[in-house]
PLY file of the C-alpha trace (Angstrom):
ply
format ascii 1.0
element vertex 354
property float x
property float y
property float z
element edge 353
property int vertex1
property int vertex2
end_header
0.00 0.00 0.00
1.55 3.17 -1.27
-0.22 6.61 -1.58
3.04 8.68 -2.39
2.17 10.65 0.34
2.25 10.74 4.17
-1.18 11.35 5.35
-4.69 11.20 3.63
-8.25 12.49 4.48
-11.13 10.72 4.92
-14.58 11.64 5.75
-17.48 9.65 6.60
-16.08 7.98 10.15
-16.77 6.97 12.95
-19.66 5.59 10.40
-20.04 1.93 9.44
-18.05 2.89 5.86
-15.34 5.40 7.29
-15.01 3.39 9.90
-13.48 0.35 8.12
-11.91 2.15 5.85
-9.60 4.12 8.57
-8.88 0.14 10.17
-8.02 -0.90 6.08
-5.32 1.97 5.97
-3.53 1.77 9.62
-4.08 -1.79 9.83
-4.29 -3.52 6.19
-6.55 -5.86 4.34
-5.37 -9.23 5.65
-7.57 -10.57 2.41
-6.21 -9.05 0.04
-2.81 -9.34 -1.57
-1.79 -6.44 -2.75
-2.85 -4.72 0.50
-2.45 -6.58 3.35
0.76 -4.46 5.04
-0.55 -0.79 5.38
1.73 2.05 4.13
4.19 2.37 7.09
4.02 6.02 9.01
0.65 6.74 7.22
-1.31 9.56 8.94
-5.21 10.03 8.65
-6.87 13.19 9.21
-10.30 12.12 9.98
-13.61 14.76 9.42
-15.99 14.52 12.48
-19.06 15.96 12.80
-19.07 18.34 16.17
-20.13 16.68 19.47
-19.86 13.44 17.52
-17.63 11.31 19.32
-14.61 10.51 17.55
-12.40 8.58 20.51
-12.75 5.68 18.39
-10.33 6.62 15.59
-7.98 7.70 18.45
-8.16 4.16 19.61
-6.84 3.14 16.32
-3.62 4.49 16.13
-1.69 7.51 17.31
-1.28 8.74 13.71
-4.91 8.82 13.88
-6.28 12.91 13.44
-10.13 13.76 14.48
-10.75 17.36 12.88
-15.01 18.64 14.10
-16.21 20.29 10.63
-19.81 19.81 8.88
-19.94 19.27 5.34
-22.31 22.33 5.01
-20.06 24.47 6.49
-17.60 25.65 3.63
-15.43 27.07 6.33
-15.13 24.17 8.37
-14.22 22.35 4.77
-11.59 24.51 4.30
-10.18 23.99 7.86
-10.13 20.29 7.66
-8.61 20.54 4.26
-5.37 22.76 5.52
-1.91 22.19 4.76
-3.04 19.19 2.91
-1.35 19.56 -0.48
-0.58 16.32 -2.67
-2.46 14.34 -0.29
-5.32 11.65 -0.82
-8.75 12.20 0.31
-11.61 9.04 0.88
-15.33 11.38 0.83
-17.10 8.58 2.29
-19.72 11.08 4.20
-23.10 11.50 3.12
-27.03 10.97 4.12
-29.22 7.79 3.07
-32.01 8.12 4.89
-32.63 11.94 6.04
-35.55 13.36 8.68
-36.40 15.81 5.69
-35.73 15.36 2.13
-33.63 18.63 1.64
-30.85 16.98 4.03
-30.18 14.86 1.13
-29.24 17.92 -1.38
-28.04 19.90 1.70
-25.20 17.02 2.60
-24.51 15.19 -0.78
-24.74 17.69 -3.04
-23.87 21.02 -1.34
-21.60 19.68 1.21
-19.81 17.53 -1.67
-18.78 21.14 -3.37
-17.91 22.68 -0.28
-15.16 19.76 0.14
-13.83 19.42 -3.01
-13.91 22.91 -3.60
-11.48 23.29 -0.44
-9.57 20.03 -1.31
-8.83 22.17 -4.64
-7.79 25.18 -2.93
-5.62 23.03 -0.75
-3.63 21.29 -3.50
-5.04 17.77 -2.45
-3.56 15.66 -5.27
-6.68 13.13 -5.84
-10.73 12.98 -4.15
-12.06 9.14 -4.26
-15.48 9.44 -3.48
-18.48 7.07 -2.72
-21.63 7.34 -4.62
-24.44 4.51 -4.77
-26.20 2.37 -6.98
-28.99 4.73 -6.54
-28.42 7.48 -9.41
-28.70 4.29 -11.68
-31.57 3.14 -10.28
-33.06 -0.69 -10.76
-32.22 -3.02 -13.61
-34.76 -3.25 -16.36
-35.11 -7.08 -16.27
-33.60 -9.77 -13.63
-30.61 -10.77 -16.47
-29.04 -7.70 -16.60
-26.13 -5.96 -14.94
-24.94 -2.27 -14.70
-21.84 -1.34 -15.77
-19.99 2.15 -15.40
-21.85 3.25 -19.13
-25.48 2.12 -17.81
-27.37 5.72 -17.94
-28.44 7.83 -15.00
-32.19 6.64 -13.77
-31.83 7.78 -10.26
-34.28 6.19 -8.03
-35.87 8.84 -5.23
-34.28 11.71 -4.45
-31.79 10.17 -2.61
-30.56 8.57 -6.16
-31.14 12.00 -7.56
-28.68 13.84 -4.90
-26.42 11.11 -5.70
-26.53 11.78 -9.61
-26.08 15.78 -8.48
-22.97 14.88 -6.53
-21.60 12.90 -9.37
-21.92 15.51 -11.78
-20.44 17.74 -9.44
-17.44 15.58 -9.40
-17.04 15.13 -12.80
-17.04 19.05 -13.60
-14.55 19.23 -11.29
-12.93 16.40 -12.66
-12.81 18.64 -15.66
-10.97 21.83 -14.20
-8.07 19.60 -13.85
-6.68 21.22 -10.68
-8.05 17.65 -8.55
-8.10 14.61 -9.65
-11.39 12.50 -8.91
-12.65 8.73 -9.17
-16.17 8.05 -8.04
-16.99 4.28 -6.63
-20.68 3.45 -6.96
-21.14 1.02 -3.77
-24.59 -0.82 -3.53
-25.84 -2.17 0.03
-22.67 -3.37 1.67
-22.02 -5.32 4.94
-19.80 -6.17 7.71
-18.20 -4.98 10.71
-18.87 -1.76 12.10
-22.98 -1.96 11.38
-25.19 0.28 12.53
-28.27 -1.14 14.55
-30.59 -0.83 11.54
-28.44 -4.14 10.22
-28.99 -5.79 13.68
-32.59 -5.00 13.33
-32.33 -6.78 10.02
-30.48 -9.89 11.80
-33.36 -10.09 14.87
-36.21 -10.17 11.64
-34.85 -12.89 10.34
-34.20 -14.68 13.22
-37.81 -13.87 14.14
-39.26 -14.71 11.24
-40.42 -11.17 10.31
-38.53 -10.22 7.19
-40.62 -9.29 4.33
-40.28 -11.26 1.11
-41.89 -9.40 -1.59
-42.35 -10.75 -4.94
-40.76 -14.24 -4.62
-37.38 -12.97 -3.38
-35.79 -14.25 -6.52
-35.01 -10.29 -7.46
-31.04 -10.01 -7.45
-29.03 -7.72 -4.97
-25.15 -6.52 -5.41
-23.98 -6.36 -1.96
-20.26 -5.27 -0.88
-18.68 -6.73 1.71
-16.59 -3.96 4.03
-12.87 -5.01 3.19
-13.98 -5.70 -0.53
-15.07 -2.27 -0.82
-12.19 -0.88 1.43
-9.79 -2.46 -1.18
-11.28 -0.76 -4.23
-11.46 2.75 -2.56
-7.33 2.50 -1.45
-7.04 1.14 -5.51
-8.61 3.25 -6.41
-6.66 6.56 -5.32
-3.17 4.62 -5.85
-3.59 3.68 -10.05
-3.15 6.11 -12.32
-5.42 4.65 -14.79
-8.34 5.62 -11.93
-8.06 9.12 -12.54
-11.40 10.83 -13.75
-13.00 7.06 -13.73
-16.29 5.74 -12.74
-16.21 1.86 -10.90
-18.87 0.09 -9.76
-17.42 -1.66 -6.38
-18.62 -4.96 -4.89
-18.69 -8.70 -4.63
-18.12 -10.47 -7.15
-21.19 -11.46 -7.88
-24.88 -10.42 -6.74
-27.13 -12.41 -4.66
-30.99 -13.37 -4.78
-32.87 -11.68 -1.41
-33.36 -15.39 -0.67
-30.17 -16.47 -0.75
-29.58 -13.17 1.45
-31.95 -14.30 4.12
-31.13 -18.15 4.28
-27.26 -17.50 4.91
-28.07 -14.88 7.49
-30.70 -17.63 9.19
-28.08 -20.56 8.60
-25.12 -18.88 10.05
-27.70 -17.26 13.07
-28.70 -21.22 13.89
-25.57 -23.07 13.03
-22.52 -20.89 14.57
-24.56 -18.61 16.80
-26.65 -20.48 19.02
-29.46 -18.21 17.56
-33.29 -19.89 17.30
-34.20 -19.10 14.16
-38.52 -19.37 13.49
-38.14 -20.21 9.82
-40.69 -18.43 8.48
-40.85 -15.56 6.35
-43.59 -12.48 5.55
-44.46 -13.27 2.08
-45.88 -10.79 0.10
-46.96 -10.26 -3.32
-45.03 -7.60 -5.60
-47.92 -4.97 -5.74
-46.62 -4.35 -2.10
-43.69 -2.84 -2.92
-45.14 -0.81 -5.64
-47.46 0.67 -3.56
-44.79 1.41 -1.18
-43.10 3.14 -4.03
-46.10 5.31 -4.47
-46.28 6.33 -1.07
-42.70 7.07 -0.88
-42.63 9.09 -3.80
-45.79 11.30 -2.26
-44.02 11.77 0.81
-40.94 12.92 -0.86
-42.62 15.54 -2.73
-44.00 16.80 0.54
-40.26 17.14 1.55
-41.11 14.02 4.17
-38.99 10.83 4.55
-39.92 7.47 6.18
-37.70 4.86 6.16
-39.18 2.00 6.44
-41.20 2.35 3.69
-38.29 3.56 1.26
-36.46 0.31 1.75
-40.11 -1.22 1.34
-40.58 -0.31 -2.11
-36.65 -1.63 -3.35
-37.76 -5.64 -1.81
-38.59 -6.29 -5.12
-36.21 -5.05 -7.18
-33.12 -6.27 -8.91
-30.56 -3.99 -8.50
-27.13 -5.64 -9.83
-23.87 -4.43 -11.33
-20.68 -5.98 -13.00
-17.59 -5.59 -11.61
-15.29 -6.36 -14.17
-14.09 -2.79 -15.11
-12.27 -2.57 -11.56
-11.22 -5.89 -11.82
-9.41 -5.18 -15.32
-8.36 -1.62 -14.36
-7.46 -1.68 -10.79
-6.94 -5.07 -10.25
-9.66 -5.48 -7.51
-10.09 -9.05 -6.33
-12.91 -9.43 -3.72
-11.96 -12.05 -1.26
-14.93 -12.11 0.72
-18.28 -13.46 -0.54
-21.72 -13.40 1.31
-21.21 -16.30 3.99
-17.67 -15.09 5.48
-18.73 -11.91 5.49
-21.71 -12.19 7.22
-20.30 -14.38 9.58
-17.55 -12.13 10.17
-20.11 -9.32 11.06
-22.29 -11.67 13.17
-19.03 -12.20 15.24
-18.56 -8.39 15.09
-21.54 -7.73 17.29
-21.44 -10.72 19.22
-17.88 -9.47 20.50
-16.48 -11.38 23.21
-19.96 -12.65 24.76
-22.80 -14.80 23.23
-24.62 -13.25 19.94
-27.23 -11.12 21.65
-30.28 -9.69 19.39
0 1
1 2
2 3
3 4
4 5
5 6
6 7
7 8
8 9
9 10
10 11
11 12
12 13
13 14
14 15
15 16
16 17
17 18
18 19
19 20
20 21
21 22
22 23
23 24
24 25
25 26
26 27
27 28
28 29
29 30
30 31
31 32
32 33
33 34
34 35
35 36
36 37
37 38
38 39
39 40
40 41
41 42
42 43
43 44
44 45
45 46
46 47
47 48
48 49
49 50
50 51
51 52
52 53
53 54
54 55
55 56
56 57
57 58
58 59
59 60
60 61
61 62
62 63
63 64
64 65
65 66
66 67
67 68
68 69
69 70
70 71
71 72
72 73
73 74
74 75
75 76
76 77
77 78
78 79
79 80
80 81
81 82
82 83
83 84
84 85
85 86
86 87
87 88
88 89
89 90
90 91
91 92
92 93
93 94
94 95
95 96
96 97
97 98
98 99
99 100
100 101
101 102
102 103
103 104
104 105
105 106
106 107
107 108
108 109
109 110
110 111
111 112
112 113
113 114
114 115
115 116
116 117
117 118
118 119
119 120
120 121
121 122
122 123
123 124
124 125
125 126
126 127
127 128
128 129
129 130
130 131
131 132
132 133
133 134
134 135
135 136
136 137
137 138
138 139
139 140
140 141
141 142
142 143
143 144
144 145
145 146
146 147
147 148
148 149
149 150
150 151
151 152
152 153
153 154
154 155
155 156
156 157
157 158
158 159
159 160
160 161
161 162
162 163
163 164
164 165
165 166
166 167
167 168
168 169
169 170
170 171
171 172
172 173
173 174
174 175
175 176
176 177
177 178
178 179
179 180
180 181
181 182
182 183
183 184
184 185
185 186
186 187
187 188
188 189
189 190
190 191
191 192
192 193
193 194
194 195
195 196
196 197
197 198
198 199
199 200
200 201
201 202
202 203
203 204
204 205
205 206
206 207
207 208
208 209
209 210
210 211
211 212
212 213
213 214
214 215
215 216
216 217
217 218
218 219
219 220
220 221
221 222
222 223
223 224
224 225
225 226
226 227
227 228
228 229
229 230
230 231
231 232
232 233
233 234
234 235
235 236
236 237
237 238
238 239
239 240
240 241
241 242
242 243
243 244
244 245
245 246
246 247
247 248
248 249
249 250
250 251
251 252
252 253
253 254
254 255
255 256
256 257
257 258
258 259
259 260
260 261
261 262
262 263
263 264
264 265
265 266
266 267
267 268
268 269
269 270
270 271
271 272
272 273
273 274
274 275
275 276
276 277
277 278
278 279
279 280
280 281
281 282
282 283
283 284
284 285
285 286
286 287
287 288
288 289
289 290
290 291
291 292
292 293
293 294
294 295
295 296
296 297
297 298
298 299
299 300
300 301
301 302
302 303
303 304
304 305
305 306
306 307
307 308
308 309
309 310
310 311
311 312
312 313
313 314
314 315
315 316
316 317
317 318
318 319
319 320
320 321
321 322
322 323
323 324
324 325
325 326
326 327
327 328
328 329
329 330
330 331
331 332
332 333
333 334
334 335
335 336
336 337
337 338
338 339
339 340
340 341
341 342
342 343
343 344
344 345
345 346
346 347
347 348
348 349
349 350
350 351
351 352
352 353
């Protein structure tokens, strides 16, 4: 792992994403073979949001910086930015699912500018930042993949900020003073979860997770270290620069294949009693979820639940054989180790408690 530099940015921890990926650059990928011994001496200047606790990167390492600054605060971009020419910076920061739709515009559009703009000022050699499936919205039939040419069809407004942000980066891109590569990464996985993915384990377990439509609808997923490894390839190739790559597993999964690993792995290695059942439920169900998402929206109103609700029956998959040709991204992991690895996560040192 070499950055030709001694420090790098990153934004977007203590969260599940930014999180890893500040372990993946003091620590290494153990998985992967290119980038298994981190770059020796490497500091990380990490972008907190204020009163967010941020002793956990300390705990990390020593070489391990916590700067407070908001994304919507061009000044605070600037400060966080400072003294930070020829350096790398990971923008893994950004809003899924908001209290109020403008949050979305607000954080991953607006607050996108206000960091690159400062990263330019700064003389930051090279952005790498994380967009989403979500500006590309769902495939058009069950056999088909995305690849980095598939045209925007941004699903919600979150999938519209997202398509914002990556135009934002691209005209950038074009001013030629920073170098950019965007990573779309779908629904990814591991250590580091928030509790909405623990609520997702205790359904299961329960027998409460919605199958809508059959559950034969396919899903890219990206295991943590798979997508840690094409983020750090992606700021050290040169052929990355001004690139699009879609970033995760090798290859997607059906939401029943999803579900029965969780369950198997919950029963089998985790002492978990699993009920076996699922909440089947015809198609229609999501589609009128997607209605009444799209109402709220418009209203400038967000509800979670029923956002994910309306993508249960989708398929949305992507190739990842451009990274795998251009950066040389290998992803170790596939869906059973790496949900076993995150089940032993949050079980820590005591029994797997949901």
């Amino acid at each position: 792992m070499n950055f030709n530099t001694n420090e790098v940015l990153v934004t977007g921890a203590p969260g599940w994403l930014g999180l890893g990926l500040v372990h993946a650059l003091v620590e290494g990928l153990p998985d992967s073979g290119r980038l298994q011994k981190p770059q020796a001496g490497l500091r990380v200047r990490c972008l907190v949001l204020p009163g967010e606790d941020g002793s956990v990167l300390k705990e990390i390492s020593d070489r391990v910086k916590v700067v407070a600054g908001d994304l919507r605060d061009p000044g605070l971009c600037m400060r966080f930015c400072r003294d930070a020419r020829h350096t790398v910076l990971f923008h893994s920061a950004g809003i899924i699912h908001p209290r109020r739709v403008a949050e979305l515009y607000q954080v991953n559009v607006e607050g996108t500018k206000y960091l690159l703009e400062a990263a330019e000022q700064a003389g930051v050699r090279r952005a790498v930042v994380v967009s989403s499936n979500s500006p590309i919205g769902c495939n058009p039939s069950r056999d088909h993949l995305f690849d980095e040419d598939s045209p925007y069809n941004p699903y919600m407004n979150y999938g519209r900020s997202k398509m914002l942000m990556e135009q934002a980066v691209k005209g950038i891109q074009l001013g030629g003073k920073l170098e950019t590569v965007l990573i779309r990464a779908p629904w990814f996985y591991g250590p580091y979860q928030p509790p909405r993915q623990s609520i997702f384990f205790k359904m299961i377990r329960d027998g409460k997770m919605p199958i809508v439509g059959g559950g034969n609808n396919l899903r890219s997923m990206a295991y943590i270290d798979n997508l840690c490894e094409g983020l750090i390839l992606a700021a050290m190739s040169d052929k990355a620069n001004g690139q699009v790559y879609w970033v995760a597993d090798e290859r997607p999964y059906t939401m029943n294949e999803i579900v029965e690993t969780i369950e198997r792995l919950l029963e089998t290695e985790f002492g978990q009693t699993c009920a076996h059942k699922r909440r089947k439920l015809p198609s229609f169900v999501s589609e009128v979820a997607r209605v009444t998402d799209s109402t709220l929206q418009k209203l400038g109103l967000y509800n979670q639940k029923i956002h994910v609700l309306s993508e249960m029956n989708k398929n949305i998959a992507a190739s990842v054989k451009r990274a795998q040709q251009e950066l040389g991204y290998a992803p170790a992991i596939a869906l059973e180790e790496g949900m076993r690895r995150s089940l032993k996560w949050l079980a820590g040192d005591k029994p797997l408690a949901l």
